[in-house]
C-alpha positions in Angstrom: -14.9 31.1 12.8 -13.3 31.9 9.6 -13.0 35.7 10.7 -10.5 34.7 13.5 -7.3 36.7 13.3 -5.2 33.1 13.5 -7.1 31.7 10.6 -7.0 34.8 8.7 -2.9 34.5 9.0 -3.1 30.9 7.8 -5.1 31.6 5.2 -3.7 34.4 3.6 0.0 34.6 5.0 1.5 31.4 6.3 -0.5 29.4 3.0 0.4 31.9 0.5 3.9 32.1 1.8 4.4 28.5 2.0 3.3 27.8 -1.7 6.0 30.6 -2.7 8.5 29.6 -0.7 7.7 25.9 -2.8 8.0 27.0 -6.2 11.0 29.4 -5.4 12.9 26.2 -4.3 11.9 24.2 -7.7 13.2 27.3 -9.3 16.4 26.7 -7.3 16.6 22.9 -8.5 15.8 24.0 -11.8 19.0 26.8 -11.8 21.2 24.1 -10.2 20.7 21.6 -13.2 19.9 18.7 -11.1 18.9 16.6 -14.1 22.8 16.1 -14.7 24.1 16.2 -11.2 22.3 14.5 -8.1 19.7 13.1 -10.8 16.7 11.4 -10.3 16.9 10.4 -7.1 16.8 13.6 -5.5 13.8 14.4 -7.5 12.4 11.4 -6.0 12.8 12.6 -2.5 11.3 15.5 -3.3 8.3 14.2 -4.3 7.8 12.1 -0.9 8.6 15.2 0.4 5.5 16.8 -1.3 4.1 13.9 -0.2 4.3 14.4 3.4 3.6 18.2 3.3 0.1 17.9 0.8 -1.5 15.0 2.9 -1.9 17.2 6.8 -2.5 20.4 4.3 -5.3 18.8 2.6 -6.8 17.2 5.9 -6.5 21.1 7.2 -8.5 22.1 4.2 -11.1 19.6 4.3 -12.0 17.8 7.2 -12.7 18.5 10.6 -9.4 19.4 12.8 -9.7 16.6 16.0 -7.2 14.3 17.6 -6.3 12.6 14.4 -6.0 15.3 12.6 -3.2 17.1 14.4 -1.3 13.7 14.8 -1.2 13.2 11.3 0.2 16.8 11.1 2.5 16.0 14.0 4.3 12.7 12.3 4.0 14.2 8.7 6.2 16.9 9.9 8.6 14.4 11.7 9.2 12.5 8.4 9.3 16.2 6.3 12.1 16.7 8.5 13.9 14.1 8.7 13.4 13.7 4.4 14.7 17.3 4.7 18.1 16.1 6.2 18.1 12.8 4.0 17.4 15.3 0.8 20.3 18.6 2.2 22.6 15.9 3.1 21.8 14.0 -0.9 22.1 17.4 -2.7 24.9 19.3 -1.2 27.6 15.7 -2.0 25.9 16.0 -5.7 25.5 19.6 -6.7 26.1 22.9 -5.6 23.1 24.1 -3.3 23.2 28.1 -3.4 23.1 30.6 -0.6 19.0 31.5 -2.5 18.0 27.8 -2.1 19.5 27.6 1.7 17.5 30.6 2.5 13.9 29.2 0.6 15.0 26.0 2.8 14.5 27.8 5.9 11.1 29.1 5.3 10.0 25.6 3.9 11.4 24.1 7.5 9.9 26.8 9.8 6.4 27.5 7.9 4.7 24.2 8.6 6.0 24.4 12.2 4.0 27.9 12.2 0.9 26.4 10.6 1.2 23.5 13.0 1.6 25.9 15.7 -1.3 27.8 14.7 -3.7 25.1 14.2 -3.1 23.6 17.5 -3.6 27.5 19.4 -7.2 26.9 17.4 -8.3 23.5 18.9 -6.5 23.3 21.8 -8.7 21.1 23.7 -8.5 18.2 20.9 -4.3 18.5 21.2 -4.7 18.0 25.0 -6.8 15.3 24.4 -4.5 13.5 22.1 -2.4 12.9 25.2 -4.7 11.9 27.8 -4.9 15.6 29.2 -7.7 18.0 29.8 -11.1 17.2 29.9 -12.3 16.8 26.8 -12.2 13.5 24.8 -10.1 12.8 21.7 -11.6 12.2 18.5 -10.2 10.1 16.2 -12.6 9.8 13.5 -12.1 11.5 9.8 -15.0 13.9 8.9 -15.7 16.9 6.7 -15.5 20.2 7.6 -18.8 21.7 9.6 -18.2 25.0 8.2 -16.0 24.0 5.2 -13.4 27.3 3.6 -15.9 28.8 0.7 -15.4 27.7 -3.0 -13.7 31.3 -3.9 -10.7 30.5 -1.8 -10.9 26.7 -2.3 -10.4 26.9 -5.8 -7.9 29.2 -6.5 -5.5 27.9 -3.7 -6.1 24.2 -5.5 -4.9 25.9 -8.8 -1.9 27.8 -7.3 -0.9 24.1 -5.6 -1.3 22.5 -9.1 -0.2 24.6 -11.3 3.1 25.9 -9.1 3.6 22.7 -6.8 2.5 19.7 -8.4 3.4 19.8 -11.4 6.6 21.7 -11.6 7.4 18.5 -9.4 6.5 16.3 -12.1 8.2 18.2 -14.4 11.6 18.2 -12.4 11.0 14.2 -12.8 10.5 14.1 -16.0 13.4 15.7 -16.4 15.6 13.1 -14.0 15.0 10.3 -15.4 17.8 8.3 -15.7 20.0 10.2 -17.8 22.0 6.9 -19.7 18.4 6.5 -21.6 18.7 9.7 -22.8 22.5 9.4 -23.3 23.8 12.4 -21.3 26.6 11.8 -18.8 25.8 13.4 -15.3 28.2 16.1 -13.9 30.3 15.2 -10.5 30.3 18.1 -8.2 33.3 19.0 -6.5 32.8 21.6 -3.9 36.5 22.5 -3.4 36.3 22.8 -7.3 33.9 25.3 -7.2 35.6 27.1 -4.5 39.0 27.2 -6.1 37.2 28.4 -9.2 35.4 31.4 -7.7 38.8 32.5 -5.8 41.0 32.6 -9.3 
């Protein structure tokens, strides 16, 4: 099973990729100052969005991929997405969001469509099932893994995901909290500001 081209290319190109494209956008945030512009709350919504993404990516890991499974994946990606507008739609009236982080944006929107995508092409019969098609029967029940991922990629894929997701998260919180207890005054942007500045 775990020699299947498809798994192969979750495992070790739409995963890796993913996680990159993750930390490349808290390097964006981080660049952008957000502590002193759109402030806590953004970093808030980026959370739930970490949220949203770690809970189907952690069932994929670890349990066995039915009926349940993939609806989980199906409305966690709904709510990423529609977070991902609330969050765009937040930051780009606060702060300036660059060109860089637009781009790391697009991968983070497309990537779990592809992993989505991918999983589904791999249990086919369960996503039929989910709807009342085909002849097999859904499965709704939450269960290991048969044949669970081995400990040498488990572990260092868990570290990458704390070490470079997690906790830069946190960190970017940190950072946000309410900036009158730490008594500096947030930065308004002005986009047409900016622009008038970069054409003198």
């Amino acid at each position: 099973m775990l020699s299947e081209p498809t798994i192969l290319i979750l495992l070790y190109f739409i995963l890796p990729i993913w996680l990159a494209a993750g930390f490349a956008d808290w390097l964006c945030h981080r660049a952008s100052r957000i502590e002193v512009t759109s402030g806590i709350k953004e970093s808030l919504i980026h959370l739930l969005m970490f949220a949203q993404v770690a809970i189907p990516l952690l069932g994929a890991m670890f349990l066995e991929i039915n009926a349940m499974v993939i609806a989980i994946m199906i409305v966690a990606f709904m709510l990423h997405e529609a977070t991902a507008m609330w969050d765009v739609s937040y930051a780009t009236a606060t702060r300036r969001v660059s060109p860089s982080e637009q781009l790391v944006h697009s991968f983070l929107e497309v990537i779990p469509l592809m992993a989505i995508g991918s999983v589904i092409s791999l249990h086919w019969g369960q996503f039929l099932a989910l709807f009342g098609c085909g002849a097999g029967r859904a499965s709704f029940v939450f269960a290991w893994k048969a044949q669970s991922l081995p400990i040498w990629y488990i572990a260092p894929i868990m570290t990458i995901i704390l070490a470079f997701e997690f906790l830069p998260y946190i960190e970017e919180f940190v950072r946000c909290l309410p900036v009158a207890d730490r008594g500096v005054e947030r930065t308004p942007f002005d986009g047409r500001n900016f622009v008038n500045a970069h054409h003198k």
